[in-house]
VEXTORGU-815936 format. One record per residue (C-alpha): residue in three letters; x, z, y. Coordinates in steps of 0.1 Angstrom, whole numbers, padded with zeros to 4 digits, always signed. Layout:
<atoms>
ALAXZY
...
</atoms>
This chain:
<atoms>
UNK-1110+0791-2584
UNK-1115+0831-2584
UNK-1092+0833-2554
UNK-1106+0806-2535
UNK-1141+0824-2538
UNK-1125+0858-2534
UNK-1113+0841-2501
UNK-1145+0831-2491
UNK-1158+0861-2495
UNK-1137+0882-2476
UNK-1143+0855-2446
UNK-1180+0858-2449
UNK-1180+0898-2446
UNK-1154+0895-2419
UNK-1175+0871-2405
UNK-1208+0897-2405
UNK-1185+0920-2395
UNK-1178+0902-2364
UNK-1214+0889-2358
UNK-1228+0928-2355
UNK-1204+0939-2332
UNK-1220+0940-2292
UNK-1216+0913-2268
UNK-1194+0938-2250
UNK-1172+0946-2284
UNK-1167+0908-2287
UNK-1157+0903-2246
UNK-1133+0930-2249
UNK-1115+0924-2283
UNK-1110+0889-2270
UNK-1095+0891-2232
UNK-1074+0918-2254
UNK-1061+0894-2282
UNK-1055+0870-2254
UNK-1037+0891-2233
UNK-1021+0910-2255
UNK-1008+0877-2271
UNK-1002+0863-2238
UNK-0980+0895-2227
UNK-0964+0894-2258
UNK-0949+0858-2259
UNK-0940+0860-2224
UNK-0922+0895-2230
UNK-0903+0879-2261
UNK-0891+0845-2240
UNK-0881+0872-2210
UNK-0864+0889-2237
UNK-0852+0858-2251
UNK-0839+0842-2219
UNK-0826+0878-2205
UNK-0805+0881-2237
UNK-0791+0848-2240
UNK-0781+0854-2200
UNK-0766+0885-2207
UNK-0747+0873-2237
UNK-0733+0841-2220
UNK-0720+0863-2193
UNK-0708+0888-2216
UNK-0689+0858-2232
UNK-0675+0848-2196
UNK-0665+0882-2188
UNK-0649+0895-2221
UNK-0631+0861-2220
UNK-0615+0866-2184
UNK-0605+0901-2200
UNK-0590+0890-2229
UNK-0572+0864-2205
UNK-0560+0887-2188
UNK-0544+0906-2217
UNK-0529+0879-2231
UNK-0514+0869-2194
UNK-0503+0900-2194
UNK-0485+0898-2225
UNK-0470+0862-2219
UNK-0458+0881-2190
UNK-0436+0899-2210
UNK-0428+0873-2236
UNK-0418+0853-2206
UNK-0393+0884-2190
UNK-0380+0887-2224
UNK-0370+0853-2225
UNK-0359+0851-2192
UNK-0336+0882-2199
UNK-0322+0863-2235
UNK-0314+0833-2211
UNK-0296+0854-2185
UNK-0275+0872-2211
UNK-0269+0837-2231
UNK-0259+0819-2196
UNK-0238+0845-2182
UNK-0205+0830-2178
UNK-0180+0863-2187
UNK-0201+0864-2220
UNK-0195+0830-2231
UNK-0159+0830-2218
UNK-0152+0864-2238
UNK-0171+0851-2272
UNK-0151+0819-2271
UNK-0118+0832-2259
UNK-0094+0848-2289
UNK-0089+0883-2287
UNK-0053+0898-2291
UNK-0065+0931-2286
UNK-0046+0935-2253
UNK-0057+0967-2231
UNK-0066+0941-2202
UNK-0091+0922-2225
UNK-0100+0961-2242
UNK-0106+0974-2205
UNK-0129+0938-2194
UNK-0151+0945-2224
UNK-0155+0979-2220
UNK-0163+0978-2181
UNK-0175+0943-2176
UNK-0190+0924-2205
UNK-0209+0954-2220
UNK-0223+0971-2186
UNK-0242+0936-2184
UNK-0263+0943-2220
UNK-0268+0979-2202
UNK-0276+0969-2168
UNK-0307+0945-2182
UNK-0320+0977-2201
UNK-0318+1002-2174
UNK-0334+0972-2151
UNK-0362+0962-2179
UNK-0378+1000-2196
UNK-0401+0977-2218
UNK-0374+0961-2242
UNK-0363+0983-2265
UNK-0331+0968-2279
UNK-0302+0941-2272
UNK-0279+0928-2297
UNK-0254+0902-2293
UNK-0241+0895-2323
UNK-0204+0878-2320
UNK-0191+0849-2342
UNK-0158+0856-2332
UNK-0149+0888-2364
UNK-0114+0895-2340
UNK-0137+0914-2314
UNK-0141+0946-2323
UNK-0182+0960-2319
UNK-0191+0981-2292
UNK-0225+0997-2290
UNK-0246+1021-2277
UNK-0281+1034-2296
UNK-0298+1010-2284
UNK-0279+0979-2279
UNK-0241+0968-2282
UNK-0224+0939-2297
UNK-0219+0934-2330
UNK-0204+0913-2355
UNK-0220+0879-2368
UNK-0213+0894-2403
UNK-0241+0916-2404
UNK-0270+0893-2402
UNK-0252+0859-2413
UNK-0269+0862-2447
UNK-0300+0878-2440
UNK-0328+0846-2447
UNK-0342+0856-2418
UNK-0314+0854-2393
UNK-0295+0828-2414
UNK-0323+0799-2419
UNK-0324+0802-2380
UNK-0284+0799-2374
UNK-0279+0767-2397
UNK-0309+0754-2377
UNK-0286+0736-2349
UNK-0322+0718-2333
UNK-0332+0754-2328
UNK-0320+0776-2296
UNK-0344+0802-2295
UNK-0369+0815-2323
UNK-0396+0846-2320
UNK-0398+0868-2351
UNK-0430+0882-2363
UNK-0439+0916-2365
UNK-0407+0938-2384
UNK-0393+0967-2386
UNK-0361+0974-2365
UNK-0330+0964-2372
UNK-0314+0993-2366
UNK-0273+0986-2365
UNK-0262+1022-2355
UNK-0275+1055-2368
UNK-0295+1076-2340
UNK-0300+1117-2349
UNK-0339+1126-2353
UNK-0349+1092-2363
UNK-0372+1090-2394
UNK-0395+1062-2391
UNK-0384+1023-2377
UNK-0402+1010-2352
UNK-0425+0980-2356
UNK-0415+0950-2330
UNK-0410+0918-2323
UNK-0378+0903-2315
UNK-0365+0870-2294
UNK-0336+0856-2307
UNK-0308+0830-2286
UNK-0281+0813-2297
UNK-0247+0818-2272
UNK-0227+0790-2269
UNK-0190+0787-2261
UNK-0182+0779-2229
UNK-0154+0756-2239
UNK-0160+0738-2269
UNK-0202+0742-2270
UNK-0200+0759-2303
UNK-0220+0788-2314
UNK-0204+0817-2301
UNK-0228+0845-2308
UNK-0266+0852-2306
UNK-0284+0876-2287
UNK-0315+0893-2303
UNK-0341+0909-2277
UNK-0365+0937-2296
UNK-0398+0945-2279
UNK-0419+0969-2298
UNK-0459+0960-2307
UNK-0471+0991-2284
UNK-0452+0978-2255
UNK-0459+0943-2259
UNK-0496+0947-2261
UNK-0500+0978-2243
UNK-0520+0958-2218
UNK-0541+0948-2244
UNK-0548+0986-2254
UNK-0553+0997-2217
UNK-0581+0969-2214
UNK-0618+0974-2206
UNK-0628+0952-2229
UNK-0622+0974-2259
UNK-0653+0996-2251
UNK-0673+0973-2253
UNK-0656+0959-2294
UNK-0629+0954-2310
UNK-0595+0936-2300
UNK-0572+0928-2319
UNK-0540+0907-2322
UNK-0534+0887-2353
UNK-0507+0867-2362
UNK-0512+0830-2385
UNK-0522+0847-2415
UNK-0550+0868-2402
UNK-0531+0902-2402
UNK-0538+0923-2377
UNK-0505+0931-2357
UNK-0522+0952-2329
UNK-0557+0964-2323
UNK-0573+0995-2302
UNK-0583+1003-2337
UNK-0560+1020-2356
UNK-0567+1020-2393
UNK-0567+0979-2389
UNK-0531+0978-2380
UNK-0509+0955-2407
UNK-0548+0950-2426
UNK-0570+0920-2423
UNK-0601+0910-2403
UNK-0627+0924-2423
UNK-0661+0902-2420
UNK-0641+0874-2400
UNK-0625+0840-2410
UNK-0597+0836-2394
UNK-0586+0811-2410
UNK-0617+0790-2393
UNK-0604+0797-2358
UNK-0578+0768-2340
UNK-0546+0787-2336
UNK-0538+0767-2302
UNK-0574+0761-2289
UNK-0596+0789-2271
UNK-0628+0799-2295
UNK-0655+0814-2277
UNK-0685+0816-2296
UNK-0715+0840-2310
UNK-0718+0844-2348
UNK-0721+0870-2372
UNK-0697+0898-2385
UNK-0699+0921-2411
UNK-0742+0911-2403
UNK-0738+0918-2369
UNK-0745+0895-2342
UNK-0709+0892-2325
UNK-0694+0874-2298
UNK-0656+0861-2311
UNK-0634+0848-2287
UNK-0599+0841-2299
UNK-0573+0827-2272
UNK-0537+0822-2286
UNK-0501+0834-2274
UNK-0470+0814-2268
UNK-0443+0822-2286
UNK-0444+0838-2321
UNK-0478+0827-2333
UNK-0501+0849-2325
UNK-0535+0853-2306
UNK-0557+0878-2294
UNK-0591+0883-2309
UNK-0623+0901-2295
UNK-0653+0912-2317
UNK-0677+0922-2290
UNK-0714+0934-2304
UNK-0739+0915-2288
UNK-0760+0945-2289
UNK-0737+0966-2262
UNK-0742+0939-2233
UNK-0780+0938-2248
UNK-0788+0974-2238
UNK-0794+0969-2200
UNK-0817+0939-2211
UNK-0837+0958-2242
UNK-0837+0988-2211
UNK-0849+0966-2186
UNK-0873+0950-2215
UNK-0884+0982-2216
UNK-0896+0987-2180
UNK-0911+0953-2179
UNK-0933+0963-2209
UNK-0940+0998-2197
UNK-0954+0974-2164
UNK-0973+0946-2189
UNK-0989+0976-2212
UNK-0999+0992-2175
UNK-1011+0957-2162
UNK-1030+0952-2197
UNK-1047+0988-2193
UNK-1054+0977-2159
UNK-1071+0945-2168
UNK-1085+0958-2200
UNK-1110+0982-2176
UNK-1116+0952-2150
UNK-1125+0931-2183
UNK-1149+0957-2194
UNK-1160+0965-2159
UNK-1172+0933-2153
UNK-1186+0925-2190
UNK-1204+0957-2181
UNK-1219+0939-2150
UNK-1225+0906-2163
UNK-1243+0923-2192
UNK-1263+0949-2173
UNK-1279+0914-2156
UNK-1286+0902-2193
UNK-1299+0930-2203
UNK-1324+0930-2173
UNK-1331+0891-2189
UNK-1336+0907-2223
UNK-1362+0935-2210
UNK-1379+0912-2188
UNK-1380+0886-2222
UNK-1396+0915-2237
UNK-1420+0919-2215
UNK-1434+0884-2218
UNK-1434+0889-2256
UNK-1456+0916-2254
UNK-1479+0894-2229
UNK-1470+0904-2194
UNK-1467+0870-2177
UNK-1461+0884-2143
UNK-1426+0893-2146
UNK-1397+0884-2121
UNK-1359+0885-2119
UNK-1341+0889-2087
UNK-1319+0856-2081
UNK-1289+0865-2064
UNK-1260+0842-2060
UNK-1256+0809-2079
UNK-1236+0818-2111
UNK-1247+0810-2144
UNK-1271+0842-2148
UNK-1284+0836-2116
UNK-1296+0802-2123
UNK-1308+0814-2159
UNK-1331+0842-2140
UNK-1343+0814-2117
UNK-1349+0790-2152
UNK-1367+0825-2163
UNK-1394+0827-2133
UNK-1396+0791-2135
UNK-1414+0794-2171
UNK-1427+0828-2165
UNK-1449+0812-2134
UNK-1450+0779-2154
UNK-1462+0798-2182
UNK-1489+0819-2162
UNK-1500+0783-2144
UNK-1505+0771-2180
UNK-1526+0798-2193
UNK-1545+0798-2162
UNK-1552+0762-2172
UNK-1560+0769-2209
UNK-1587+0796-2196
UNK-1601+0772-2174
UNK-1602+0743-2195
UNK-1618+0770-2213
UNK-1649+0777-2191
UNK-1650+0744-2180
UNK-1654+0734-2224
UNK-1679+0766-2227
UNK-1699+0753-2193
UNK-1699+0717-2205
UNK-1711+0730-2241
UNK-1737+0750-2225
UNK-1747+0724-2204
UNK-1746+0701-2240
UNK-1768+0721-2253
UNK-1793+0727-2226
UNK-1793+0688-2226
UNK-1795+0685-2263
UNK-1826+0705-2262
UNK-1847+0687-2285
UNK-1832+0658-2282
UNK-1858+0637-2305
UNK-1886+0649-2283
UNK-1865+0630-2251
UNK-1859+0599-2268
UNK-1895+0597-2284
UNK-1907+0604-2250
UNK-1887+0581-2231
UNK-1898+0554-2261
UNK-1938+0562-2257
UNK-1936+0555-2218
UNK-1913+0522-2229
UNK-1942+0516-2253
UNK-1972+0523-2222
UNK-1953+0501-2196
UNK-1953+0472-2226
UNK-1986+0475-2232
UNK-1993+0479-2197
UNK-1972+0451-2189
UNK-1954+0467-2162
UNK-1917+0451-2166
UNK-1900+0471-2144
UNK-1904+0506-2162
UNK-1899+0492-2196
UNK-1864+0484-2181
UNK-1857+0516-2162
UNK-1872+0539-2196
UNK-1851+0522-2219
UNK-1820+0523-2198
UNK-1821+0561-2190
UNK-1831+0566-2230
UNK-1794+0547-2231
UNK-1775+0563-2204
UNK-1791+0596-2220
UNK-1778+0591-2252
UNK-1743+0580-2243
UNK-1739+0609-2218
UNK-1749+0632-2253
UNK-1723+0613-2271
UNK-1732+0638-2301
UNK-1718+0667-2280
UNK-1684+0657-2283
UNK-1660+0656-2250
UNK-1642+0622-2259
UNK-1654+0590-2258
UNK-1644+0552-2262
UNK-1637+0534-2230
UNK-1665+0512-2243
UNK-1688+0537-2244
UNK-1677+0547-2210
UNK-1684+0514-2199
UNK-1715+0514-2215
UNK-1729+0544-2200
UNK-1718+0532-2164
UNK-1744+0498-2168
UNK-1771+0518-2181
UNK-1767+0543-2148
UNK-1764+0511-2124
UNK-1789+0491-2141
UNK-1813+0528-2131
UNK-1797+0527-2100
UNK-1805+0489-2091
UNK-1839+0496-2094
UNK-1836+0522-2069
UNK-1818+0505-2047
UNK-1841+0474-2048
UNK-1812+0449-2060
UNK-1792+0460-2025
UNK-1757+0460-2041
UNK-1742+0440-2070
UNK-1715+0453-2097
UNK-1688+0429-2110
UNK-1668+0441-2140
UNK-1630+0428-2141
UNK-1626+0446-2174
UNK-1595+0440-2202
UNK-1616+0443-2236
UNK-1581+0453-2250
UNK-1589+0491-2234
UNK-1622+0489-2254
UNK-1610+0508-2283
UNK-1589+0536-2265
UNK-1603+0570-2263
UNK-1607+0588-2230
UNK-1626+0621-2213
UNK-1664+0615-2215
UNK-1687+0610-2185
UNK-1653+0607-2157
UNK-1663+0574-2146
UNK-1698+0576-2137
UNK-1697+0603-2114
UNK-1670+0578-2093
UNK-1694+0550-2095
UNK-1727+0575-2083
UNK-1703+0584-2051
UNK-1697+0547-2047
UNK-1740+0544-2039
UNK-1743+0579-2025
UNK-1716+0578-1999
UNK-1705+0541-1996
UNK-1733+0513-2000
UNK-1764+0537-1994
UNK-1747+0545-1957
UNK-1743+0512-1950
UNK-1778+0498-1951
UNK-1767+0462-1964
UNK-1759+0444-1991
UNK-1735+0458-2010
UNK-1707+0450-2038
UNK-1694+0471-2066
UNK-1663+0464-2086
UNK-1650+0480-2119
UNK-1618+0472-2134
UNK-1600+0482-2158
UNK-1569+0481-2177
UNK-1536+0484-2198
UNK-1500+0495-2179
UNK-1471+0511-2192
UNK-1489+0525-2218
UNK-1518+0543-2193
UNK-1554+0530-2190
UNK-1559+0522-2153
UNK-1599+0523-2139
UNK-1610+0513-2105
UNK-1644+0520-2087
UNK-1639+0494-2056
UNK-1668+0497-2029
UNK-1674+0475-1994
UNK-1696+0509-1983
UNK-1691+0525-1952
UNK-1655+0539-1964
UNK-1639+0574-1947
UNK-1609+0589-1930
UNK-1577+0595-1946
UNK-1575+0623-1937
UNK-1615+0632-1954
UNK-1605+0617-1987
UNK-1572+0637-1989
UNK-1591+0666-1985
UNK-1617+0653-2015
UNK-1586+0650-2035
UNK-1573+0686-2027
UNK-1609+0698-2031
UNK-1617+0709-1994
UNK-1648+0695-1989
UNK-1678+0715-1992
UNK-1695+0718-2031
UNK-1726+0709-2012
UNK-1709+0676-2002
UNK-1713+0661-2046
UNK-1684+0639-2043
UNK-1659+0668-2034
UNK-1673+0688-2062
UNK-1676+0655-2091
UNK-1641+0645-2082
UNK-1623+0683-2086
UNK-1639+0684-2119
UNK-1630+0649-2134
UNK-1594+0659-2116
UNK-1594+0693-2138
UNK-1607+0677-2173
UNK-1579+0649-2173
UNK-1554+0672-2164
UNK-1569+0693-2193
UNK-1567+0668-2213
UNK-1535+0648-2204
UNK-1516+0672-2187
UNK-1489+0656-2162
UNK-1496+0619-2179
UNK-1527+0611-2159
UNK-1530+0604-2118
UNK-1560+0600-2095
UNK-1560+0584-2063
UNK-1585+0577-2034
UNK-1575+0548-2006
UNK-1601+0543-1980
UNK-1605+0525-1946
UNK-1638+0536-1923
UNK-1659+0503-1922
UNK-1640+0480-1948
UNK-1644+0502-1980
UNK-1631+0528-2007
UNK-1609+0522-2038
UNK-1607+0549-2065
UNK-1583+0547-2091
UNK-1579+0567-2121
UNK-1551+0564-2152
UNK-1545+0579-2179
UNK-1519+0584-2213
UNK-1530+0553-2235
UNK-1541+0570-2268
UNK-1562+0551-2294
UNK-1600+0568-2301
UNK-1615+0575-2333
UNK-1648+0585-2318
</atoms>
């Protein structure tokens, strides 16, 4: 529990660690983690792919070399056998072995200056082999030798193991022996130390009866045989080695391995008679081993090749390749921080001018260049800057326009009580006085006055509205001598919604003024009103004398002269709805000279509590 909370803790300060670095700290550490983790996996696969190249081709080549070697030595093993064969084939030798020897100066002088001078010839004519012995089953012959080769009597080796399991052998003609010392047969002056080598031995058979007549024994010693092997390329590069079937080492460009075995290295593991060529570790080094047998006395070369001397050129030209990544991520690094410096230099200009508006300067602007992302947020930013300034032009104007209205409130509402009563006492007169007509008109102004009041508030009910309007026409019919007639088209569902006071009267008085007055006829006046997606919808329609399009856009845009009254009445309702309702409201004016007008207003359905 303690380490899960310790845990959380060091992530949270890492985390407010990270949170008050800069914008620019945050840019920059990031493109660099990504590159630098970028640079680095692709350095490590080039490494990784470069290596593996390099050590399959390494394999390839140190294989052809070691092929080579052992060619080489085949070679010889393959001379040496051929030489065995010519001295076992030659016809004098088997005639003399098989023949009895009465010791005759004839058959002294053919063996002294024709059989032997064969044994020397194939010496003087092959450098590389170091000794010949035929060895003679026939005891009468007496031996005849030289320090190096001769003939000799069977007796001598007949019950050596080595020489004897191979004699009794009558399936076997030939046989190589594994690494021994020399059998030396005659003493040689400054000798001290016998020679290690191989030797190929062939049986001699009588020319007359097929018997075993002698056997010739072929020495070769292990620095001649494999001198190939020593002279080789491929030992700079490792170790090489030849080994015979119990994992002794019988020759190697390494000295203090000779007769010892493969330290680190199974041998045992490899085929003797297939190729290995494979990459696995010796003595903890990563090596390539590639083991390719010999014919013959059962042996095979080995190579232990480091991978890490064919890696060199790679880990060198690694190097380089990351000497040019670290320059290309130096390089980058300053465009990266060049460009966050640009990109934030424009936010910064967005954060100053931000400022700015915080501290009430609306009038701010951004240069918009291009189309990027910070280019469209400066061009968001004037947006609500001049959006902003419109809004606050409206709120101060909404402002006079409530301070004129309560002005004009008050001037109206002085002493109210002393209208109404006065307004009552003429109502009371024109009773008494039986005059009708002014009973009417008194008590419909005292109406129209008080509904216009509405308590000084600037909302109303639509009733009220309503109301108002048919006190002012019912004034107005009077007036007008009955000349026009109203019909109301009215849904009493809009009854009980709220809207601005005193908007729809001023319609209705342009109606008289400037449509049925002109027309000097009877008139008709419709009201309707009401409920559409969720907006109250009034219309003032008139048969009066109508007006150009072109005059009653210019009413709507507020052109027309304040002299004019309808230009003036209709900016103003325009204004207080759009106080009030902002965008959710619309007012429109159709109109045909001669046939009529139709004004409509609308307006965000809201439900009054006035």
């Amino acid at each position: 529990m303690q380490s899960g909370l310790r845990r959380a803790n060091i992530i949270a300060a890492y985390r407010r660690f990270y949170q008050n670095w800069s914008v620019r700290k945050k840019f920059i550490t990031i493109y660099m983690s990504i590159l630098l983790v970028s640079l680095g996996v692709t350095g490590w696969i080039l490494y990784v792919q470069a290596s593996k190249s390099a050590i399959a081709q390494a394999q390839t080549v140190m294989e052809q070399n070691l092929l080579q070697t052992k060619n080489s030595v085949s070679e010889k093993m393959n001379m040496i056998e051929n030489v065995s064969q010519i001295i076992a084939f030659d016809s004098r030798i088997q005639t003399f072995l098989g023949s009895a020897f009465i010791n005759e100066s004839f058959q002294l002088e053919d063996y002294r200056y024709n059989i032997a001078p064969v044994v020397d010839n194939i010496m003087r004519q092959n450098p590389y082999i170091y000794s010949v012995h035929v060895y003679m089953d026939n005891a009468t012959i007496p031996e005849l030798y030289e320090p190096h080769n001769g003939f000799f009597n069977m007796a001598r080796i007949r019950d050596l193991k080595e020489y004897n399991d191979f004699l009794i052998d009558r399936k076997s003609k030939t046989e190589w022996r594994d690494l021994h010392e020399e059998n030396m047969l005659t003493k040689r002056l400054g000798v001290g130390k016998l020679e290690d080598v191989f030797s190929y031995n062939r049986k001699i058979y009588s020319i007359r009866n097929n018997d075993v007549a002698g056997l010739v024994e072929i020495e070769v010693t292990q620095d001649e045989l494999f001198r190939s092997m020593k002279d080789s390329i491929s030992g700079s590069f490792g170790s090489v080695f030849v080994v015979d079937s119990d994992g002794i080492v019988v020759s190697s460009n390494m000295s203090n391995l000779y007769k010892k075995p493969i330290n680190g290295l199974d041998i045992a593991s490899l085929p003797l008679n297939e190729r290995v060529n494979k990459v696995e570790k010796v003595n903890d080094v990563s090596s390539i081993v590639i083991s390719i047998p010999l014919e013959g006395p059962g042996l095979r070369v080995v190579g232990i090749f480091p991978v890490t001397h064919f890696n060199g050129e790679v880990k060198h030209s690694i190097g380089w390749m990351l000497i040019v990544l670290l320059a290309a991520l130096i390089l980058l690094c300053l465009l990266v921080y060049y460009v966050t410096t640009k990109l934030l230099s424009r936010m910064k200009s967005l954060h100053r001018a931000m400022k700015q508006v915080r501290e009430g300067s609306l009038d701010v602007s951004l240069p918009v260049e291009g189309n990027d992302e910070f280019s469209q947020m400066a061009f968001s930013f004037n947006m609500m800057t001049g959006r902003l300034h419109e809004l606050v032009e409206t709120v101060y104007k909404s402002e006079l326009l409530e301070r004129e209205a309560e002005l004009k409130a008050l001037e109206s509402q002085i002493n109210p009580h002393f209208l109404y009563n006065t307004l009552a006492t003429i109502s009371w007169v024109a009773r008494k006085a039986k005059v009708p007509d002014v009973t009417r008109i008194s008590d419909s102004l005292a109406k129209f006055y008080r509904l216009v009041l509405n308590q000084g508030s600037s909302e109303t009910l639509v009733v009220r509205e309503i109301d108002m309007v048919k006190a002012y026409l019912q004034i107005q019919k009077f007036r007008f001598e009955d000349r026009f007639d109203v019909l109301f088209d009215l849904d009493e569902a809009i009854y009980e919604y709220a809207t601005v006071k005193n908007i729809l009267q001023p319609i209705v008085e342009n109606a008289l003024n400037h449509g049925i007055e002109p027309k000097r006829s009877h008139g008709t006046i419709i009201i309707r009103g009401g409920l559409a997606d969720d907006r109250i919808r009034l219309s003032v329609i008139d048969d009066g004398v109508g007006m150009r399009m072109s005059t009653a856009q210019d009413v709507l845009e507020g052109r027309v002269e304040r002299t004019s009254g309808s230009g003036y009445a209709v900016r103003n309702i325009k204004e207080r709805l759009r106080t009030y309702y902002g965008e959710q409201h619309s007012f429109d004016i159709y109109s045909r000279p001669g046939i009529g007008t139709v004004v409509t207003i609308s307006f965000a359905a809201r439900k009054g509590g006035v």
